[in-house]
N, C-alpha and C positions, 0 to 999 in steps of 0.2 A: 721800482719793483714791477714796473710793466710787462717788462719780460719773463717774468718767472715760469718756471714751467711743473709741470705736475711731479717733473723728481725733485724740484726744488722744493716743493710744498712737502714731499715723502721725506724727506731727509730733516725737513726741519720740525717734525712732527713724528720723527722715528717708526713710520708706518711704510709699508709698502708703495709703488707707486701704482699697482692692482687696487689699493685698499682707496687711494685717491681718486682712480676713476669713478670707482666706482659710488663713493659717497656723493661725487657731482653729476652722476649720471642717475640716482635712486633706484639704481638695479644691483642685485647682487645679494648677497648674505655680507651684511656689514650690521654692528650696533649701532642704535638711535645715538650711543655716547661718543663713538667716533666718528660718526658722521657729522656732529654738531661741531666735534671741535677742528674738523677740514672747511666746514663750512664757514667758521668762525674763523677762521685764518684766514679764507681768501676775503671774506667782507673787509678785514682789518686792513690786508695789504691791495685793496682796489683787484683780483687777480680776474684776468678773463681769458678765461680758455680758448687757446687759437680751435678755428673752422677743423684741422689736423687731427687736435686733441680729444675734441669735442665728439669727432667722427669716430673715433678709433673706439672711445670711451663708452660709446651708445649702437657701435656697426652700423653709424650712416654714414655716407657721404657729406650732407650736402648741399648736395645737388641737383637738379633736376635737367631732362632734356625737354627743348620743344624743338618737336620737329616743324621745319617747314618746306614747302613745296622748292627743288632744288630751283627749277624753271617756272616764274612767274611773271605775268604781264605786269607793266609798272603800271597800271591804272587799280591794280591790286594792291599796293602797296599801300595806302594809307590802313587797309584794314587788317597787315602782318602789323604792321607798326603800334595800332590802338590797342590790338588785344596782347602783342608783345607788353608792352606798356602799362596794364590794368595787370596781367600777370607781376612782372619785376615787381610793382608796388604792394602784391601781398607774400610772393617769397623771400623780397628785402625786409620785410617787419618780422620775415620767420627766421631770418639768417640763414636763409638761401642763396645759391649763387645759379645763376641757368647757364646749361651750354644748349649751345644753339646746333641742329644737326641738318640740315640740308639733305632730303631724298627726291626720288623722284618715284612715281608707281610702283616699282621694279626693283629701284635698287636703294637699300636701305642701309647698305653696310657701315655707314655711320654712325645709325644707331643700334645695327647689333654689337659692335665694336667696343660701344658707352657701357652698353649691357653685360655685355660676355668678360669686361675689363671691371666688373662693378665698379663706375664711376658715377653712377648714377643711383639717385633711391627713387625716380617716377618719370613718368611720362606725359606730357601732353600734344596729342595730337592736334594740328591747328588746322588739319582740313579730312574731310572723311569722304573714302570713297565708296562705290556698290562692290568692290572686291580689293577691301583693304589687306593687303597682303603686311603690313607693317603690325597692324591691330592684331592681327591674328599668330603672327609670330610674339607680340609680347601677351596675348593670353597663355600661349604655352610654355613662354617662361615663368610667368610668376610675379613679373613685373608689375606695380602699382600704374598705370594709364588711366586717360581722360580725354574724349575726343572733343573737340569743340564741332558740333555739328551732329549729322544724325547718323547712327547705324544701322543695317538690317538684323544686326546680332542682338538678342536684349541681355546679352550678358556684360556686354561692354557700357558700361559709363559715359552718358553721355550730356556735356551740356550747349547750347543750342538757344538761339531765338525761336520763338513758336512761331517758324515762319509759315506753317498752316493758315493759323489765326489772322495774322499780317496781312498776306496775302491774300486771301477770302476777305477781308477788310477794305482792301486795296479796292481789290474787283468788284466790290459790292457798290462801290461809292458811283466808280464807270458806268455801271447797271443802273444804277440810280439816277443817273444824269442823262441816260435815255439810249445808254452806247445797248445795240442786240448781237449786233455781228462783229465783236470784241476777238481779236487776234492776239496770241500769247507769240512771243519771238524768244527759243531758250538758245541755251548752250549745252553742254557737254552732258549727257544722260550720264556719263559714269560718274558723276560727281552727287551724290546725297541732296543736296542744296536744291537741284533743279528739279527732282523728282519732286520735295516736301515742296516748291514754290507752285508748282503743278499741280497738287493736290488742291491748295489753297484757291486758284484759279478757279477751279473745277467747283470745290466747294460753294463759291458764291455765285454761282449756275445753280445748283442742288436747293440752297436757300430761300431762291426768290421765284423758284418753280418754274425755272428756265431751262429748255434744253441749248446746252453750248455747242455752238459747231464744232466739231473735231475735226474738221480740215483746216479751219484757221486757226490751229496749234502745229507751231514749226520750233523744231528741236534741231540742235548742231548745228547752228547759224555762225558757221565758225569761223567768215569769212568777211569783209565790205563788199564783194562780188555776191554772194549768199542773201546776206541783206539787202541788198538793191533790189534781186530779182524779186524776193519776197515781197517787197512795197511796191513793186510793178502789180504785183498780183492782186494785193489786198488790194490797190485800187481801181482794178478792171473789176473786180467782184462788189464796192461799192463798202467795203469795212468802215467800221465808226470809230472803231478804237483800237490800240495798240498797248500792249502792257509787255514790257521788256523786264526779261527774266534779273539783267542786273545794268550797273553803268555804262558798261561799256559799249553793250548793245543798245540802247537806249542814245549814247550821243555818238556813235555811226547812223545810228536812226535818224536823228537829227539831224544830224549833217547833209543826210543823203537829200530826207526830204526839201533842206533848202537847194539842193539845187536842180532836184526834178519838178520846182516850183511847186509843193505840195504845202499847205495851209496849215499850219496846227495853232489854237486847234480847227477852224474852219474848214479845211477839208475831212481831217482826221486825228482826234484830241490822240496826246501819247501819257503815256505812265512807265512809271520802273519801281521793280521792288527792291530799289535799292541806290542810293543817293549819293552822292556827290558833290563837291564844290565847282567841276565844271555844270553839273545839273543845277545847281542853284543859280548860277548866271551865267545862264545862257540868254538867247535869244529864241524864242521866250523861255521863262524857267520852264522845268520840269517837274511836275508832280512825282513826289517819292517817297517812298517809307524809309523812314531815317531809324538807323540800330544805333543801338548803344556797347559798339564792342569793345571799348576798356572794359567795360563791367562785364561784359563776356568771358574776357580772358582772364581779369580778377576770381569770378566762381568759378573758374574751371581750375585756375591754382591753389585756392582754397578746398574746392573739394579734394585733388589730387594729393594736397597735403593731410588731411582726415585719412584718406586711404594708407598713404604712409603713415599714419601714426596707430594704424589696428581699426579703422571704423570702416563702419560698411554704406558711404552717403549712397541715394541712388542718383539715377538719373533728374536734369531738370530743365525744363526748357520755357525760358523767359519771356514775359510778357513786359519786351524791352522793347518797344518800336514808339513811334509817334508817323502818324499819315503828315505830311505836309502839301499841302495844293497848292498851286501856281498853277502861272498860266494857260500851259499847256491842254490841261482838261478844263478848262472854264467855260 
């Protein structure tokens, strides 16, 4: 009787297959006495309603989308993967299935397509921009969304490492180990991430009643050409320290510095906010703030699912990191 279906249940229960759904969905104008004896039936016969039935019975899918960035660098990958991963594990226990939609800035028609087809009941965005064009088209639909990351919008949902706090943590440790003339090396200003990792920087300037130089803050470093000249600089100007906005920058940093014979950390300690298994062994390690983004992508599927079910979670952003030191800053 694995197969059984909701007309098979109506028919041998002399009830509608309306009256079916609706007694295993608990919506609808149905008696406490006919609901008990649909419910009492399928307990008897093992019956488990397909994903199909389920959906039709309650107007959900589902399902949900995460979007991901269509064009990404593979040193990005472990971190689509982890928080891919911490998600499936909490809308597989909801009897979720995810489809995966690939945009890029601009063009998202993958996921309006999910949308405008209602094949989806929510959204999680897995990366946020300063002019999210995807975000703001699903607040206008109506759509349930969750960005992973930060927005300028406060109406959008957002969950997030407090990488304020991290960061300012990070930089505070540098400070403390004697670094004055400390250089931040980012990436891409249109990305959310680099701004909150920048604030954090700044902040732990602000704390220890230091003025930071803002000339050695270099954004858009989007090149190995970019970074080279950068570390020409910072060492004609005599800098102490280096804190690299994420991995990537951090071992072209590395790399570079070994072969313009540069010391780390004796000539100039490095850091990154943001870690790595090449950064872990390397030559010397690197100091990095290690995340936790399975459990990133887990609360951001969990909240996304509250909002599909009528609740209003808000925003939250995780005091999810650990500092790791090596050698690099020693």
């Amino acid at each position: 009787m694995n197969k059984m279906t909701i007309a098979d249940i109506a028919e041998a229960l002399g009830i509608s297959k309306t009256t079916v759904s609706r007694a295993i969905s608990g919506k609808g104008r149905i008696s406490a006495g006919t609901t008990e004896r649909v419910l009492q039936y399928i307990h008897e016969h093992n019956y488990t309603p397909s994903a199909v039935a389920r959906g039709l019975a309650e107007q959900k899918t589902y399902n949900i989308a995460v979007v991901c960035p269509k064009e990404y660098e593979i040193f990005r990958l472990p971190y689509y993967h982890s928080c891919l991963y911490g998600i499936s594990e909490i809308t597989g226990s909801k009897n979720y299935d995810i489809l995966i939609s690939m945009t890029d800035d601009k063009d998202f028609r993958n996921l309006k397509r999910a949308v405008d087809n209602r094949k989806i009941d929510g959204v999680i965005l897995t990366r946020s921009l300063m002019d999210d064009r995807a975000a703001q088209y699903l607040k206008e639909t109506g759509m349930p969304f969750v960005v992973i990351g930060r927005s300028n919008d406060p109406e959008v949902v957002q969950i997030d490492n407090d990488h304020v706090e991290a960061c300012r943590e990070l930089t505070s440790i540098l400070i403390g180990k004697g670094c004055r003339k400390l250089a931040l090396i980012g990436d891409e200003y249109t990305h959310t991430v680099a701004y909150t990792r920048l604030q954090g920087f700044r902040k732990a300037f602000q704390s220890a009643g230091i003025q930071a130089d803002e000339s050695l803050i270099y954004l858009n470093a989007d090149s190995e050409q970019r970074i080279s000249d950068i570390l020409d600089e910072l060492m004609n100007r005599r800098a102490d320290g280096i804190v690299c906005m994420d991995e990537k920058i951090a071992a072209a940093a590395l790399v570079l510095c070994r072969a313009k014979h540069i010391m780390i950390p004796g000539d100039i300690k490095l850091a990154s906010f943001y870690n790595s298994q090449f950064l872990s062994r390397s030559d010397p390690a690197v100091t990095a703030l290690d995340l936790d983004d399975t459990r990133l992508g887990a609360v951001a599927a969990a909240t996304l699912l509250e909002m599909i079910e009528g609740k209003s979670p808000g925003s939250r952003f995780l005091k999810n990191y650990q500092i790791i030191l090596r050698e690099s800053t020693a």
